[in-house]
C-alpha positions as CSV (number, residue, x, y, z in Angstrom):
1,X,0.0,0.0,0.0
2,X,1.3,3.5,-1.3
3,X,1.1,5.6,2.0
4,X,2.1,9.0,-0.1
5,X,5.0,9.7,2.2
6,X,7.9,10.3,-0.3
7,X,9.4,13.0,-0.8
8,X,7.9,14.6,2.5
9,X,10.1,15.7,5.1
10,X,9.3,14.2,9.0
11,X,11.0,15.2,12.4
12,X,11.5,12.3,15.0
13,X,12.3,13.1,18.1
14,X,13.5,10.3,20.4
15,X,14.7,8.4,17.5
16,X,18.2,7.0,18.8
17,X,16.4,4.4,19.9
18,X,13.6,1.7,20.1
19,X,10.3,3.0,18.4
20,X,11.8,6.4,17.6
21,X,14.6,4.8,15.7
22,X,12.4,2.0,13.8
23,X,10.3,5.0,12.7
24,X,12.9,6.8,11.3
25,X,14.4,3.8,9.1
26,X,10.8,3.2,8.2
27,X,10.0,7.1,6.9
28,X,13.8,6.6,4.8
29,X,12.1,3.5,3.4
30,X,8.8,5.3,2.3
31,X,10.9,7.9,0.5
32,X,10.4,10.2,2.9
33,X,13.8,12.7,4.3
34,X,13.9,12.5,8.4
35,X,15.1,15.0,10.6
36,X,16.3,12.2,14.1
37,X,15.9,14.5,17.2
38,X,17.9,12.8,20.2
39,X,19.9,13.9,23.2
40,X,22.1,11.1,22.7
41,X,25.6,12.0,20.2
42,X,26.1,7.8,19.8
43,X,22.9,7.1,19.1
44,X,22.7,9.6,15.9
45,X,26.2,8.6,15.0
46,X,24.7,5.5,14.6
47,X,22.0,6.3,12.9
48,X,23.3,8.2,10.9
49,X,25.6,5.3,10.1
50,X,22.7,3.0,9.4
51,X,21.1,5.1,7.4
52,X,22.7,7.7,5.6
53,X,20.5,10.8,4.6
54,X,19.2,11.1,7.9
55,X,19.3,15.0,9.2
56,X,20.9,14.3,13.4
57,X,20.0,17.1,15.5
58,X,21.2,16.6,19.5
59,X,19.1,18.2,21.7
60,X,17.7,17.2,25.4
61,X,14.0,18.4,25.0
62,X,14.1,18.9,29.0
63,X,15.7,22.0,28.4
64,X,13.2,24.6,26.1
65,X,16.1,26.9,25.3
66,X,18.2,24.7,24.0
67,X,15.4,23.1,21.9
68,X,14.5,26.6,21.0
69,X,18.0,27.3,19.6
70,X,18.3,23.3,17.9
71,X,15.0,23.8,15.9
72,X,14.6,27.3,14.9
73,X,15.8,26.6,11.8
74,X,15.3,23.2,11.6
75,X,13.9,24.2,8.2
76,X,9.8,23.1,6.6
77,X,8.4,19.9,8.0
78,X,5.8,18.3,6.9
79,X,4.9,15.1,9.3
80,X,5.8,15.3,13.3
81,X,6.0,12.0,15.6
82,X,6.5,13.2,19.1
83,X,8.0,10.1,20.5
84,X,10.2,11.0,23.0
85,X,9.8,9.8,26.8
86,X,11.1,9.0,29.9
87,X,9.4,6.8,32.7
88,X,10.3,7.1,36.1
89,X,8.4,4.7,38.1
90,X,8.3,5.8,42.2
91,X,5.7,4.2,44.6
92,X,2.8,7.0,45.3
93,X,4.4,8.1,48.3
94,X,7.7,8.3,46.9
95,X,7.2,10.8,44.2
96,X,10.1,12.9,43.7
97,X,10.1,16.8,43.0
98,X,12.6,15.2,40.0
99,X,10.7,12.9,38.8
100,X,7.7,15.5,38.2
101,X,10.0,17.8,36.3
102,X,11.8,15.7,34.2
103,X,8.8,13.8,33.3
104,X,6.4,16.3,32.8
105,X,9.2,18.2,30.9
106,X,9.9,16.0,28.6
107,X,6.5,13.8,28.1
108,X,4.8,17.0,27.9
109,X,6.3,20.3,27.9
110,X,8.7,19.1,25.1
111,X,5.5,17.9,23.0
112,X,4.1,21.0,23.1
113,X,7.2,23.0,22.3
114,X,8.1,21.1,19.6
115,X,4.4,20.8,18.1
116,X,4.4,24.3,18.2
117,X,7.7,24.9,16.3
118,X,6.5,22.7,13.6
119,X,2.8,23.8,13.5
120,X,3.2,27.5,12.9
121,X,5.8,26.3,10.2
122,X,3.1,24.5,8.4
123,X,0.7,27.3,9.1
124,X,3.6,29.7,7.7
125,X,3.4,27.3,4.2
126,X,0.1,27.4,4.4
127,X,0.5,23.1,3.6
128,X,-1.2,20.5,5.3
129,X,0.4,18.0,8.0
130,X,0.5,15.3,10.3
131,X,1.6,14.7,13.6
132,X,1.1,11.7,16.2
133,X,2.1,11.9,20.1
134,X,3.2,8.4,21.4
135,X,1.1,8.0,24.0
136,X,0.8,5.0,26.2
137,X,-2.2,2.6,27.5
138,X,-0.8,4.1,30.9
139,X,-2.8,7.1,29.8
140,X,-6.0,5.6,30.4
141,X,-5.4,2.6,33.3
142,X,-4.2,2.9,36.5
143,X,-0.9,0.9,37.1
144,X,1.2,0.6,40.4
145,X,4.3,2.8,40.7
146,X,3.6,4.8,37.7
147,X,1.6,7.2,39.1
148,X,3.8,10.1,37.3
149,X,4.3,8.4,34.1
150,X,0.6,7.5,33.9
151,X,-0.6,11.2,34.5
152,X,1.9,12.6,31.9
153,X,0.4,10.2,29.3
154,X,-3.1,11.3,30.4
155,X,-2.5,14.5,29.5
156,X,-0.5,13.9,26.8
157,X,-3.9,12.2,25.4
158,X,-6.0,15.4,26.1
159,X,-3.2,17.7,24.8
160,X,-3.5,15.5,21.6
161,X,-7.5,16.2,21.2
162,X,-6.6,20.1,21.8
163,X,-4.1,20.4,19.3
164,X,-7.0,18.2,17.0
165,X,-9.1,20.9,17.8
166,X,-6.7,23.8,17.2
167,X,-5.0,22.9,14.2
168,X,-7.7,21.1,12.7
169,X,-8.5,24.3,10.6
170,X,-5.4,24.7,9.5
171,X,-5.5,21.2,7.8
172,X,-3.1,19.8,10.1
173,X,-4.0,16.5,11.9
174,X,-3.3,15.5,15.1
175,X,-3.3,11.7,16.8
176,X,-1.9,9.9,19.4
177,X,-0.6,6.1,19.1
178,X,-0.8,4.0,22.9
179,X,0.9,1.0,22.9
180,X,1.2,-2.2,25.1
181,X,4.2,-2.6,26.5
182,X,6.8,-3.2,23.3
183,X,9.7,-5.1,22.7
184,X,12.2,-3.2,22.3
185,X,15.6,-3.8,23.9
186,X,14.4,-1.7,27.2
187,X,11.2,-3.4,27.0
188,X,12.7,-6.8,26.7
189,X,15.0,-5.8,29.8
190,X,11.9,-4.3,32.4
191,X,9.7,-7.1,31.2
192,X,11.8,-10.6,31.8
193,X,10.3,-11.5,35.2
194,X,7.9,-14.1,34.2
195,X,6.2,-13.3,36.6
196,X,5.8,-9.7,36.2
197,X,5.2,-10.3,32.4
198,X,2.1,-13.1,33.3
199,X,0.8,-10.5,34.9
200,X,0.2,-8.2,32.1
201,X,0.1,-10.9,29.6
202,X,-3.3,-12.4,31.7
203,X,-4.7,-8.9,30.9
204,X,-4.3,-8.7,27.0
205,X,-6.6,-10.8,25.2
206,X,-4.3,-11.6,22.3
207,X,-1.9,-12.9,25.1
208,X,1.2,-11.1,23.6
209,X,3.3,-8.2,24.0
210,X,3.6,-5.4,21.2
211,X,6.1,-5.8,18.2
212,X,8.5,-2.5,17.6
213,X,6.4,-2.7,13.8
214,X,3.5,-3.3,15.7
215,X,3.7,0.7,16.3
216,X,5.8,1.6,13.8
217,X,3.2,0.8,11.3
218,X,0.1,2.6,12.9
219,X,2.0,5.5,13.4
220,X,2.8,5.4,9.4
221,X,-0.9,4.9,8.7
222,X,-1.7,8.3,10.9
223,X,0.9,9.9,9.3
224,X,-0.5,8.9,5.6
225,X,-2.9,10.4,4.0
226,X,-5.0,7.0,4.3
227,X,-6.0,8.1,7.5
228,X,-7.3,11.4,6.3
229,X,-10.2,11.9,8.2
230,X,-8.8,10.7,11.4
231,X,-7.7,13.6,14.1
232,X,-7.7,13.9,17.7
233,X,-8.2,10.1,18.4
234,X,-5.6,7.7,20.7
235,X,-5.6,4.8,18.6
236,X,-4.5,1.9,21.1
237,X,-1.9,-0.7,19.7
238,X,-2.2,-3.3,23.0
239,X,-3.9,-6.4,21.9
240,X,-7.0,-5.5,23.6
241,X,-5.8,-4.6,27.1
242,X,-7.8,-1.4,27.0
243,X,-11.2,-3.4,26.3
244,X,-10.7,-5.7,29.8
């Protein structure tokens, strides 16, 4: 299936690693020229290694003037996947003033700062776009120890409907992806507890754990213009976890 991406240009952020990274090899695939956003030097080098054509640009999204500097000319874009995360998991009672800050920061903040740099560069054009938030299933079940992660997903969620809502006019489309837990490398590492992982297996009806394609895909179809008249949703990629 043609998903009309070639020749567009798409900004990444988190994309040294895990779903990021598949996303950007995938966009390259499509024809499409990516601009990888990470705070991490090695991980673009690699990248950049891997796949040659790639656009690195090193940046910690925690810190708004430095992303203010790193994208100001980061030039016209066309499709956004906000992708970078951190999760700090604390026990309720535990919660760190640190862990609120960097979270919010850069699940968040960073999302909105970045949205907005790319937005009122479409807007600017006067040329339609895409853009879809990785989200989480944390955004809409309660799960222990996450109590920060799962309220900057939340949000994240409702952010998503309000840019829907905001940039909608301006032909600009907005969604968010929330995945299962996925196996990337770090997912692979949190998740090897049998135990732990029977836990949250017993609660997904297709008794599985999320593929890195698994998301990489539905964030290409939200990207695409085969999912045209689709804004402001949170399309859930977790094998039915979010139905139980």
């Amino acid at each position: 299936m043609d998903l009309g991406l070639a020749g567009r240009r798409a900004l990444v952020t988190g994309a040294g690693k895990g779903i990021g990274r598949s996303t950007v090899l995938a966009l390259q695939a499509a024809g499409a020229h990516v601009v990888a956003v990470s705070r991490t030097r090695a991980d673009l080098d690699s990248l950049v290694s891997e796949c040659p054509g790639v656009e690195p640009v090193c940046v910690d999204l925690a810190d708004w003037e430095a992303t203010e500097r790193a994208l100001s000319n980061v030039g016209p874009v066309d499709l956004l996947v906000n992708n970078a995360g951190v999760a700090l998991l604390q026990p309720f009672l535990e919660i760190t003033k640190e862990a609120c800050d960097t979270s919010f920061n850069v699940n968040l903040r960073a999302v909105i700062q970045v949205s907005q740099i790319v937005a009122k560069g479409m807007i600017a054009r006067g040329v339609p776009g895409a853009i879809v938030n990785v989200s989480s299933q944390a955004s809409q079940r309660a799960l222990t120890n996450h109590s920060v992660y799962c309220s900057t997903k939340g949000a994240l969620d409702m952010l998503t409907k309000m840019m829907a809502l905001e940039l909608g006019p301006h032909k600009i489309r907005v969604n968010a992806v929330n995945p299962t837990v996925v196996m990337t490398p770090m997912g692979r590492t949190n998740w090897s507890d049998p135990h732990k992982a029977k836990v949250m297996l017993d609660r997904i009806p297709l008794g599985k754990f999320a593929e890195v394609e698994d998301v990489v895909d539905t964030i290409l179809f939200l990207l695409s213009n085969r999912s045209g008249m689709t804004t402001g949703c949170a399309l859930p990629v977790d094998g039915g976890f979010l139905a139980t």
